[in-house]
TORKOL-4160 file (C-alpha; in steps of 0.2 Angstrom, whole numbers, padded with zeros to 4 digits, m for minus):
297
<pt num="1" X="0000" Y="0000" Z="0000"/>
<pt num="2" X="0013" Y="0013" Z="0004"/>
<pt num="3" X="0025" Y="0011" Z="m0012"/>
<pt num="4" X="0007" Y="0010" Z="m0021"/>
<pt num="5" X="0004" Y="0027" Z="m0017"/>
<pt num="6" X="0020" Y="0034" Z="m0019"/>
<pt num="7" X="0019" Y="0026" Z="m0038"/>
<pt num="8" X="0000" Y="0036" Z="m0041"/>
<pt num="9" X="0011" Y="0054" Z="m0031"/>
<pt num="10" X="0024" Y="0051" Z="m0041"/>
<pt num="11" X="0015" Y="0051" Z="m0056"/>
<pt num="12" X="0001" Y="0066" Z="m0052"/>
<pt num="13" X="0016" Y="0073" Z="m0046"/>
<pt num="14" X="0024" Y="0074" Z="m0062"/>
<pt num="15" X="0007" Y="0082" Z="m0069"/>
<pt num="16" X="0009" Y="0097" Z="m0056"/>
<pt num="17" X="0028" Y="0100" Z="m0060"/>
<pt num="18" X="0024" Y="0102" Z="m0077"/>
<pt num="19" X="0009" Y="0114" Z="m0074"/>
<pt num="20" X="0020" Y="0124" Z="m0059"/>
<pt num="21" X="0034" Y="0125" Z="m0069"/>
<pt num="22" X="0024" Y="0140" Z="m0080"/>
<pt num="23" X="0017" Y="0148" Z="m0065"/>
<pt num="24" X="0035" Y="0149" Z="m0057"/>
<pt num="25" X="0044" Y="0155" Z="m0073"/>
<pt num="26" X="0033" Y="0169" Z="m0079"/>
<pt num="27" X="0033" Y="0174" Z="m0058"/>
<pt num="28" X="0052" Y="0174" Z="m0059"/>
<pt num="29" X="0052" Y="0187" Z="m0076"/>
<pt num="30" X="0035" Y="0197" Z="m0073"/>
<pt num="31" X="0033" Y="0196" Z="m0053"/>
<pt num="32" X="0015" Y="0193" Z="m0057"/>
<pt num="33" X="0003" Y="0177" Z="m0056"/>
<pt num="34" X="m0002" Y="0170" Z="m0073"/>
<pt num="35" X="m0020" Y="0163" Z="m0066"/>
<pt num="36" X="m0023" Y="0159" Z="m0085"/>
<pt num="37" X="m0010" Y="0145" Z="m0084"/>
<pt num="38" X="m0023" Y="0133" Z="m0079"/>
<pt num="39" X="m0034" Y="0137" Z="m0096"/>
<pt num="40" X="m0018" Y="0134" Z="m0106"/>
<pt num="41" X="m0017" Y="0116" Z="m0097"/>
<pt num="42" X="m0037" Y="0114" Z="m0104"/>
<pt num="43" X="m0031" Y="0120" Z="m0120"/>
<pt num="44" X="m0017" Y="0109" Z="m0123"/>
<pt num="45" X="m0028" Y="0092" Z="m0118"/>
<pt num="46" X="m0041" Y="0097" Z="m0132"/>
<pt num="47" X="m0029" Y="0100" Z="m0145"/>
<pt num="48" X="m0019" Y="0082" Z="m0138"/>
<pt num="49" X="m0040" Y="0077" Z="m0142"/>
<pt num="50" X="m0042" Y="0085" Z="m0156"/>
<pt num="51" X="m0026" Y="0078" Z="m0164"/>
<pt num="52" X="m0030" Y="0060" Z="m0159"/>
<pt num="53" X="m0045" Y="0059" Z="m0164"/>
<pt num="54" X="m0040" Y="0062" Z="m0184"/>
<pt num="55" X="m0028" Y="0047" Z="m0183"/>
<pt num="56" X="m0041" Y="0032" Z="m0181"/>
<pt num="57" X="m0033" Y="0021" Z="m0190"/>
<pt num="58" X="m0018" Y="0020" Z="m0180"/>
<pt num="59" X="m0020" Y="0006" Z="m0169"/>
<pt num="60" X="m0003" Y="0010" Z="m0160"/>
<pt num="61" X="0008" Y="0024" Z="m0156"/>
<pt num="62" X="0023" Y="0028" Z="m0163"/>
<pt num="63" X="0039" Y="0036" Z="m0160"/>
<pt num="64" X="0035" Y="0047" Z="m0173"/>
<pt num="65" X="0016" Y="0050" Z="m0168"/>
<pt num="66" X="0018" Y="0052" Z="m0151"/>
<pt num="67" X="0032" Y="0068" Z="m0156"/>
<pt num="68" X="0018" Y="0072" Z="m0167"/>
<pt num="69" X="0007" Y="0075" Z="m0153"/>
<pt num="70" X="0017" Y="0083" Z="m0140"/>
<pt num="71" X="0026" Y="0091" Z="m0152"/>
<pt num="72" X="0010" Y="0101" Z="m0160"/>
<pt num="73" X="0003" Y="0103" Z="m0142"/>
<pt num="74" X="0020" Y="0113" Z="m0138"/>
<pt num="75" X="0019" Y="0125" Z="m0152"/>
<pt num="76" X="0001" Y="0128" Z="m0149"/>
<pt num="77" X="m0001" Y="0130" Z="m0133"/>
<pt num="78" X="0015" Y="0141" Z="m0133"/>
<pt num="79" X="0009" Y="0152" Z="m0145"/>
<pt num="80" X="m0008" Y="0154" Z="m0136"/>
<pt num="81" X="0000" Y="0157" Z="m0120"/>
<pt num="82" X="0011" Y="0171" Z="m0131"/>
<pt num="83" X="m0004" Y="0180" Z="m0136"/>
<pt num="84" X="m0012" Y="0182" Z="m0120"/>
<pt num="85" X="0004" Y="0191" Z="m0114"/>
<pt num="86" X="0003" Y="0202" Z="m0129"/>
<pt num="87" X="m0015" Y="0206" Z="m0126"/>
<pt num="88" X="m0019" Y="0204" Z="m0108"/>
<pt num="89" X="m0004" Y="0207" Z="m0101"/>
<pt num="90" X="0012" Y="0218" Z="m0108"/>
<pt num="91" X="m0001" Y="0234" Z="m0108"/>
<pt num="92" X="m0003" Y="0232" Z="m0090"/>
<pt num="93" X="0015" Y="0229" Z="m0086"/>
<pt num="94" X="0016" Y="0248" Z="m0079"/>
<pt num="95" X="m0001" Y="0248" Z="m0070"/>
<pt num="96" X="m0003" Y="0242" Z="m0051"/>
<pt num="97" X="m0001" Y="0224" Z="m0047"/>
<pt num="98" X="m0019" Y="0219" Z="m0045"/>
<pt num="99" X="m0023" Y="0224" Z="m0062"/>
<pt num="100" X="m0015" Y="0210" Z="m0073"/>
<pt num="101" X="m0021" Y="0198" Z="m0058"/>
<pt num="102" X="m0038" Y="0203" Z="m0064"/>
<pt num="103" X="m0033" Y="0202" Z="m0081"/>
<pt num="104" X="m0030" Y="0185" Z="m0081"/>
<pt num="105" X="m0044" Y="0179" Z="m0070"/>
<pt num="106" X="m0054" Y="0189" Z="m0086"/>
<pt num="107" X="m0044" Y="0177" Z="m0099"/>
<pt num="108" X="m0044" Y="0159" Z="m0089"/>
<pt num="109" X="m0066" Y="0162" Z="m0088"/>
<pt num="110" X="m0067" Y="0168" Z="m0106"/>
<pt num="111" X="m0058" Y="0152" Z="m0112"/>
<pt num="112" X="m0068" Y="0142" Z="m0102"/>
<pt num="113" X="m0082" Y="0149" Z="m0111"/>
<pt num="114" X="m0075" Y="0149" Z="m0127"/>
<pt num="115" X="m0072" Y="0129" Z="m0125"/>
<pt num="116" X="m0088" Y="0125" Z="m0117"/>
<pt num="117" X="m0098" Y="0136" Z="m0130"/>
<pt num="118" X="m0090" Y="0128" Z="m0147"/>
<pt num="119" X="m0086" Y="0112" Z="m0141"/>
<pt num="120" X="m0096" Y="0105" Z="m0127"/>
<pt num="121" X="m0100" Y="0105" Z="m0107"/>
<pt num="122" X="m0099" Y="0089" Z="m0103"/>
<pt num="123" X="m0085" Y="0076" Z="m0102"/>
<pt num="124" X="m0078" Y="0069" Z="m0116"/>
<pt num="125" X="m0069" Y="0051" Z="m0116"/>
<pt num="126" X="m0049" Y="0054" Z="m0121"/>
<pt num="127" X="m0046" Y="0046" Z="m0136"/>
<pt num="128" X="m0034" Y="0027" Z="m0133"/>
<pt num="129" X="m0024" Y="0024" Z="m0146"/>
<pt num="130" X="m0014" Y="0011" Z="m0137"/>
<pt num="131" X="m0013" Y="m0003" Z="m0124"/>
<pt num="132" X="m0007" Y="0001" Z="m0108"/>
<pt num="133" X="0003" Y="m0015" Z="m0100"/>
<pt num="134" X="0000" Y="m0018" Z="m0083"/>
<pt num="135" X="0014" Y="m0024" Z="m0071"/>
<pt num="136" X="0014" Y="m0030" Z="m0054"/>
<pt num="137" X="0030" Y="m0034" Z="m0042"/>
<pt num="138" X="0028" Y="m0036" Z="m0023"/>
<pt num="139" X="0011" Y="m0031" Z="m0021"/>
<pt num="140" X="0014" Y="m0017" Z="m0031"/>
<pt num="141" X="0002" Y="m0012" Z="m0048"/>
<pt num="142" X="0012" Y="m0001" Z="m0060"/>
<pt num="143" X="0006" Y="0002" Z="m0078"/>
<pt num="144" X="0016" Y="0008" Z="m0093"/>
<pt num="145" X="0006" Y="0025" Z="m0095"/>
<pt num="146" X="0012" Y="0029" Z="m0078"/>
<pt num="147" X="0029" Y="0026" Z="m0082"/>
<pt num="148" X="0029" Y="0035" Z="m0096"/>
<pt num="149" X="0021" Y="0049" Z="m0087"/>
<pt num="150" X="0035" Y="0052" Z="m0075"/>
<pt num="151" X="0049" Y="0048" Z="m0087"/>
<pt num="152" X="0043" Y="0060" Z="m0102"/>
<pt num="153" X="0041" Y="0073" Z="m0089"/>
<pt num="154" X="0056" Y="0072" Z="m0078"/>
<pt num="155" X="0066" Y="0072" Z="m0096"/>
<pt num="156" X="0058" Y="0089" Z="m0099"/>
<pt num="157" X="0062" Y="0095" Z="m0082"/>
<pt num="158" X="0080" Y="0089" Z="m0085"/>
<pt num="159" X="0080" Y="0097" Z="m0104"/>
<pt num="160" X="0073" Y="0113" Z="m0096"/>
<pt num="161" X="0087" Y="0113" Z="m0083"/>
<pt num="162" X="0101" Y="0113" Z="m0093"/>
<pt num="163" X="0092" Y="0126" Z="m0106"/>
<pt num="164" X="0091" Y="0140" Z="m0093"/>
<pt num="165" X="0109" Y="0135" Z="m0087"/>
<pt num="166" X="0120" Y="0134" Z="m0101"/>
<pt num="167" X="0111" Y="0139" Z="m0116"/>
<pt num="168" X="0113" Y="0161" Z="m0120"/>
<pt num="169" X="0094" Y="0163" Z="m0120"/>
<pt num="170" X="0093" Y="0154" Z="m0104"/>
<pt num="171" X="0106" Y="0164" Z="m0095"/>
<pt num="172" X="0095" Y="0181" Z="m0103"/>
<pt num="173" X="0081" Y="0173" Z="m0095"/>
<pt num="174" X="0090" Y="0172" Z="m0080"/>
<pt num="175" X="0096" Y="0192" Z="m0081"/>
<pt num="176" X="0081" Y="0199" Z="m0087"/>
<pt num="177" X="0071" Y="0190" Z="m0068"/>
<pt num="178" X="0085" Y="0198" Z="m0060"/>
<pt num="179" X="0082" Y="0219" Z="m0070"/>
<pt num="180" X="0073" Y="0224" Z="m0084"/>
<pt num="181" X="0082" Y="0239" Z="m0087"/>
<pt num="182" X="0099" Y="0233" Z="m0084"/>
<pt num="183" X="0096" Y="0217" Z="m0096"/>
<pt num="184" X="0093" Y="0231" Z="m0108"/>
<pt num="185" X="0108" Y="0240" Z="m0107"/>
<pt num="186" X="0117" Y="0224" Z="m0110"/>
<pt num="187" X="0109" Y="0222" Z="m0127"/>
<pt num="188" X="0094" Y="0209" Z="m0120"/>
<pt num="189" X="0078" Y="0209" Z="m0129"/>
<pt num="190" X="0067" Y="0209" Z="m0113"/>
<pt num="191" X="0051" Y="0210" Z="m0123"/>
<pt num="192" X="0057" Y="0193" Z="m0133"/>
<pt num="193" X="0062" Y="0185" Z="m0117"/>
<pt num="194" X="0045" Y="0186" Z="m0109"/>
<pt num="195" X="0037" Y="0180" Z="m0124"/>
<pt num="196" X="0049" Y="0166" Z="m0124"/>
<pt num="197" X="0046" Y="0164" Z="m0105"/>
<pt num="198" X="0025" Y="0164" Z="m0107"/>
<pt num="199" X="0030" Y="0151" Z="m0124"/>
<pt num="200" X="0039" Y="0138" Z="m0114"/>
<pt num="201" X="0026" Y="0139" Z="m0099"/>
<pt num="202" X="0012" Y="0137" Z="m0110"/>
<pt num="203" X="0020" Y="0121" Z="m0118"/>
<pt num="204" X="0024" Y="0113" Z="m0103"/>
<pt num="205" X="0008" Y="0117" Z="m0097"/>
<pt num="206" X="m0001" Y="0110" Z="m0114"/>
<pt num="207" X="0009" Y="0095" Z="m0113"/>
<pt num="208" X="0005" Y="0092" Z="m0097"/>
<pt num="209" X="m0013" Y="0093" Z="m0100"/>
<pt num="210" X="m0015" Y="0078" Z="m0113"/>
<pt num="211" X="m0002" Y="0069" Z="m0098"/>
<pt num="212" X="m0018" Y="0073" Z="m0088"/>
<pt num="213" X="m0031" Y="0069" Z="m0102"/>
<pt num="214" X="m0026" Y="0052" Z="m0103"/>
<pt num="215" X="m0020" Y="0047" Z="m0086"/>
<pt num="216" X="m0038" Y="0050" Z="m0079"/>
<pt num="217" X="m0046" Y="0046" Z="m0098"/>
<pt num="218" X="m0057" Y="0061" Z="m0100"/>
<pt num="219" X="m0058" Y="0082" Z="m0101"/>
<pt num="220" X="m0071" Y="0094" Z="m0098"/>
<pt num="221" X="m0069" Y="0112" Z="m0102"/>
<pt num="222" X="m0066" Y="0116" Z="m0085"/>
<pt num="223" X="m0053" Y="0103" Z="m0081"/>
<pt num="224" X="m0042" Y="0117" Z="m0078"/>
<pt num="225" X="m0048" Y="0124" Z="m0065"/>
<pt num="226" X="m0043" Y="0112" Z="m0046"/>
<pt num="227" X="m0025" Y="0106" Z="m0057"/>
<pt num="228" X="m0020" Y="0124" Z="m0058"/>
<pt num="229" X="m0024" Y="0130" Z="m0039"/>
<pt num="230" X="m0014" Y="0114" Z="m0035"/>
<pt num="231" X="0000" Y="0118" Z="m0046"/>
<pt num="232" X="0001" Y="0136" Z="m0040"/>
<pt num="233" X="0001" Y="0128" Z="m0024"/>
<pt num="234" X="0017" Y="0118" Z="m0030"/>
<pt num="235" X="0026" Y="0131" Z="m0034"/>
<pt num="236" X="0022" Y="0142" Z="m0017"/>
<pt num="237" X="0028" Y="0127" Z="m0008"/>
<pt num="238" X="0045" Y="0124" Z="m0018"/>
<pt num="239" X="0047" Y="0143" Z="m0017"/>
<pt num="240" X="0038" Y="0153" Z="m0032"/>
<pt num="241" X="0052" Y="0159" Z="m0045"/>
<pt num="242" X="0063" Y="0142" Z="m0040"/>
<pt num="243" X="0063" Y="0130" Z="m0055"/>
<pt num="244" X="0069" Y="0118" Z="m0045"/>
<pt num="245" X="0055" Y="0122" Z="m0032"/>
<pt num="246" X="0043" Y="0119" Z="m0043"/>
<pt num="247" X="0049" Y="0102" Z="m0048"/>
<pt num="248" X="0050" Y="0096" Z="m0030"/>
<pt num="249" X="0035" Y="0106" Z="m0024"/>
<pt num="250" X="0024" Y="0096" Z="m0039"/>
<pt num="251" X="0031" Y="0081" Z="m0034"/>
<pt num="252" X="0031" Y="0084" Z="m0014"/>
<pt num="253" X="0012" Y="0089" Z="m0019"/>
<pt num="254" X="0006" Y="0074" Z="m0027"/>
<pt num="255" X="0013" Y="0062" Z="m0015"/>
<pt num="256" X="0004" Y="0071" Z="m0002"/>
<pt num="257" X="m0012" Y="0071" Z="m0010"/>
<pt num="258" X="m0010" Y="0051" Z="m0012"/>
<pt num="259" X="m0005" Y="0047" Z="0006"/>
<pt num="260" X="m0022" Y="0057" Z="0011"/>
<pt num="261" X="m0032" Y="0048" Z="m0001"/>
<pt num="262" X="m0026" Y="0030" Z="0003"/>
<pt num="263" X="m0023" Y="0033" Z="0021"/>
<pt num="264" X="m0036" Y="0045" Z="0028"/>
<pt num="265" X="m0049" Y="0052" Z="0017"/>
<pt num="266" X="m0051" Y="0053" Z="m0001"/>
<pt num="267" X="m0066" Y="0066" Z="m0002"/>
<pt num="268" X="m0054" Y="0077" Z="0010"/>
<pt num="269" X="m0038" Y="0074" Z="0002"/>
<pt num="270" X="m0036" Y="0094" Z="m0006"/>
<pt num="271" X="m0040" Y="0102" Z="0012"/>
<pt num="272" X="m0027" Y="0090" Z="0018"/>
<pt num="273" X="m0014" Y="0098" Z="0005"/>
<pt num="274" X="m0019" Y="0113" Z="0006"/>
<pt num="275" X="m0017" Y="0113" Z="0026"/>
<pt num="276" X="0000" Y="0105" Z="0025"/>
<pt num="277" X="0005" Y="0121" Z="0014"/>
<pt num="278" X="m0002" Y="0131" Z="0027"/>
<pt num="279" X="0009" Y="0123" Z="0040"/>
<pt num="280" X="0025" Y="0125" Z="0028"/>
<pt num="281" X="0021" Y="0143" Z="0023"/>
<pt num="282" X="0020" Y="0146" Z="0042"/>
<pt num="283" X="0037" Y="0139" Z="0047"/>
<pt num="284" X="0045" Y="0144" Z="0030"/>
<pt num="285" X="0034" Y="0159" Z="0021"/>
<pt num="286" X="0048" Y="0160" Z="0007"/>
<pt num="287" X="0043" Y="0140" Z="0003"/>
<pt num="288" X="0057" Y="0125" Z="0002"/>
<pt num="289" X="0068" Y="0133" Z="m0010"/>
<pt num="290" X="0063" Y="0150" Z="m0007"/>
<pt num="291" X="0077" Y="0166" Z="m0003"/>
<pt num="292" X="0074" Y="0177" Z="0008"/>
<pt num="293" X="0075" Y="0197" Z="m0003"/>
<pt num="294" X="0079" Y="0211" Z="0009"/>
<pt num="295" X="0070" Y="0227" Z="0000"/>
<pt num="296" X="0081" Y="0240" Z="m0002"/>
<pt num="297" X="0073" Y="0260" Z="m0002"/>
């Protein structure tokens, strides 16, 4: 029972870090909350929908097809996460703090309605376009989606890693979180790295989605909606801004939210999270990863 439900945390956990990762990275450039993040993760499990559902005839995945599909998701819902900073959000970069907050509350309910108006309200099955192998060993039930859940996103956190490490566009990233101004007057195009920041979120969070889609086998146009809160929550508890704390936060969330299921309560599990974050925020308000920045006036 115990390593069962560290297999299930590790792989809702591997959802969540995808997902916190864009919440933490556009956090880190903009030092504002992106609430529309969650709508991209809706976005991203139609179009993993949409594209599966023009292949029946494939009775199996591919290499190639699978690298189709995440691949297409990626660009889209980069590209859609793009065009909400250029709308919603760069006007308002100047305006007080609450204002892009509303913003994006504004954009996350109007693509809810735009999703539920032209395609439907209810639940729609995810499409299954292979066989998923079950495997049991001590007592323990493993299935092959679940591994390939958490090794396609643990090699993304990894490729991600070493992107904003040694590549010259990460290490811009990493200057223009740190000053805008100053990032310019080193010859940084700040507006092209925050559009590159909101493109990378938005695929991770698209790709996360049709992860999500077809671990749990359906989507509704509100699917967005408890993932998101919790991946925000991920990154608040790894230290919002951390990419590292991200990753660890999603993972450290969804083994929490397993334990609570399979030991205590599973209608409960959420307020069970949720009050563990209370507890660390209490004892560690910056979160795991978190640094402590002394204002200066």
């Amino acid at each position: 029972m115990f390593f069962q439900q560290i297999v299930n945390g590790l792989t809702l956990g591997s959802i969540y870090a995808l997902l916190a990762l864009g919440y933490t990275m556009v956090y880190g450039i903009l030092l504002m909350i992106n609430f529309a993040h969650s709508e991209i993760f809706m976005v991203g499990a139609y179009c993993g929908f949409w594209i599966l559902s023009i292949l029946p005839v494939l009775n199996n995945y591919s290499g190639f097809i699978l690298i189709l599909v995440f691949l297409a998701t990626l660009i889209i819902s980069g590209i859609l996460a793009m065009f909400i900073e250029k709308i919603a959000y760069k006007p308002l970069r100047r305006a007080p703090r609450l204002s892009p907050l509303i913003s994006a509350i504004g954009v996350s309910i109007f693509l809810q309605n735009l999703i539920m108006l032209s395609v439907s309200f209810q639940s729609l099955p995810y499409p299954e376009r292979f066989e998923i192998k079950q495997f049991q060993t001590t007592g323990i039930v493993i299935n092959s989606l679940q591994i390939f859940i958490f090794c396609f996103a643990i090699t993304l956190m990894i490729l991600l890693h070493i992107f904003i490490r040694r590549t010259k566009l990460g290490k811009a990233m990493q200057a223009t979180s740190q000053n805008h101004i100053v990032s310019q007057l080193m010859g940084i195009n700040v507006n092209g790295i925050i559009s590159l920041t909101f493109f990378i979120g938005g695929g991770l969070g698209g790709i996360a989605g049709i992860l999500n889609g077809m671990y749990y086998g359906s989507i509704k146009y509100n699917m967005g909606f408890l993932p998101g809160i919790k991946a925000f929550t991920a990154a608040v508890l790894g230290g919002i801004g951390n990419i590292k704390g991200a990753m660890v936060g999603g993972f450290i969330l969804g083994i929490l939210e397993a334990f609570s299921a399979g030991y205590i309560s599973s209608e409960n599990k959420d307020v069970i999270t949720f009050l563990v974050l209370i507890i660390v925020l209490i004892l560690k308000p910056g979160g795991l990863f978190g640094e402590q920045v002394t204002e200066k006036i």
